[in-house]
C-alpha positions as CSV (number, residue, x, y, z in Angstrom):
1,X,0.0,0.0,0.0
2,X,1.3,3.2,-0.9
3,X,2.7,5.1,2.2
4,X,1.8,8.7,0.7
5,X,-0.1,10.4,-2.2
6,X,1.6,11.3,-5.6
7,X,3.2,14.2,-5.0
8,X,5.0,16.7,-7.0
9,X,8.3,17.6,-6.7
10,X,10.3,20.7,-8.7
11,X,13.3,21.6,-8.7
12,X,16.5,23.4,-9.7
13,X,19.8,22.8,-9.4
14,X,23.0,24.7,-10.4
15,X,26.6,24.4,-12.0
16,X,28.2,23.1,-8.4
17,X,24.6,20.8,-8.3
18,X,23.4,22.4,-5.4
19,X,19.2,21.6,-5.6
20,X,16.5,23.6,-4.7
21,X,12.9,23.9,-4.9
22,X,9.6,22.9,-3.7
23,X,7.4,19.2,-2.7
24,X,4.1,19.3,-2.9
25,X,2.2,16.8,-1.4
26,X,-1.7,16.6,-2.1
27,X,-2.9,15.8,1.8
28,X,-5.6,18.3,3.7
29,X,-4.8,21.1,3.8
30,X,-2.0,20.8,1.3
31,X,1.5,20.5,1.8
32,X,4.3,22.4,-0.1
33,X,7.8,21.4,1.6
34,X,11.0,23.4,0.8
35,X,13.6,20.8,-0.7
36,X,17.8,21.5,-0.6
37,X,20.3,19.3,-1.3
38,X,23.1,18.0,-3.7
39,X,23.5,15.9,-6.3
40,X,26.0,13.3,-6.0
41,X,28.3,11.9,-8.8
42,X,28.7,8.6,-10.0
43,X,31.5,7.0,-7.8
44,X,32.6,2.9,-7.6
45,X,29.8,1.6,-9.5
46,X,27.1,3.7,-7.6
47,X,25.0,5.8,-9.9
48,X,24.5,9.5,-10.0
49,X,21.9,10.4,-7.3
50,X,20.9,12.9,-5.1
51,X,20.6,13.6,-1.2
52,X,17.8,16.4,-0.5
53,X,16.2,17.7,2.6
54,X,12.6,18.1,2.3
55,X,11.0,20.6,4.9
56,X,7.7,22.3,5.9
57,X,5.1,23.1,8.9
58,X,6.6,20.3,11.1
59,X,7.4,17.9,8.4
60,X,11.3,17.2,7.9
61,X,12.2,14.2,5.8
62,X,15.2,13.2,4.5
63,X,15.6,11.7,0.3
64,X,18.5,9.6,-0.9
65,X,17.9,8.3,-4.7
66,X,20.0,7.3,-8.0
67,X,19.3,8.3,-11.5
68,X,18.2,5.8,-13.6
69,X,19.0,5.8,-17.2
70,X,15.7,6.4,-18.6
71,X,15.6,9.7,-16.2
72,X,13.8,8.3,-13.5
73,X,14.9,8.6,-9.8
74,X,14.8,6.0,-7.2
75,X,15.3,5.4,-3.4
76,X,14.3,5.6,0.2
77,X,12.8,8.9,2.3
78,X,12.8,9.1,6.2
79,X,10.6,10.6,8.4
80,X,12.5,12.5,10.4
81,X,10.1,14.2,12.4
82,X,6.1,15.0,11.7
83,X,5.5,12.8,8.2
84,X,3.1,14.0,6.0
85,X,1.5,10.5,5.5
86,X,1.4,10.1,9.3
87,X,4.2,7.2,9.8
88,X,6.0,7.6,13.1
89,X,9.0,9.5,13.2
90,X,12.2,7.4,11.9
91,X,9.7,5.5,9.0
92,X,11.4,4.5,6.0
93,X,10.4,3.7,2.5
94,X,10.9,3.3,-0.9
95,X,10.3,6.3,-3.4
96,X,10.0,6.6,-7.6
97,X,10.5,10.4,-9.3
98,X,9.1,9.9,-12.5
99,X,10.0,13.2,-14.8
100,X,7.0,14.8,-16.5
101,X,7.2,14.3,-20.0
C-alpha cells in the first residue's frame, strides 16, 4: 500500500549541483515542503543520485535516490520528524521520481 499520495516535486539545481525547490504533497490542507540538497556523482559503480532535505510546517524528511538511465529517480525517504502521511518519526520507505514528460 502506498505510504503517501503522488506528490509533486520541482526543482532546480546549479553548476556546483546544489538543488532547490519545492514538494508538494496533495494531503488536507496541502503540503508544499521546501527541498535542498546535492546531487552526487557517480563514484565505484554507484550511480548518480541525489541527497535532499525536504521541509515544511513540522514535516522534515530526509531523500536519498539514483538516477536511472531512462531519467527516473529511485530510493528511500525518512521521516524524520512530523511525516506528512502520518508514519511515526524514523519511518522508511521506498520512493519513484518519475520526470514529467
Amino acid at each position: 500500500m502506498p505510504w503517501a499520495p503522488p506528490s509533486e516535486l520541482t526543482v532546480t539545481t546549479d553548476a556546483a549541483g546544489k538543488v532547490t525547490g519545492e514538494l508538494v504533497v496533495p494531503v488536507n490542507p496541502r503540503l508544499a515542503l521546501s527541498v535542498t540538497g546535492i546531487i552526487t556523482p557517480a563514484a565505484g559503480g554507484i550511480p548518480e543520485g541525489v541527497d535532499l532535505r525536504a521541509e515544511g510546517g513540522r514535516s522534515v524528511n530526509e531523500i536519498r535516490g539514483y538516477f536511472m538511465p531512462n531519467g527516473t529517480v529511485v530510493g528511500l525517504t525518512l521521516a524524520i520528524q512530523g511525516d506528512p502521511g502520518g508514519k511515526p518519526n524514523g519511518s522508511s520507505g521506498p520512493f519513484v521520481l518519475i520526470p514529467n514528460p
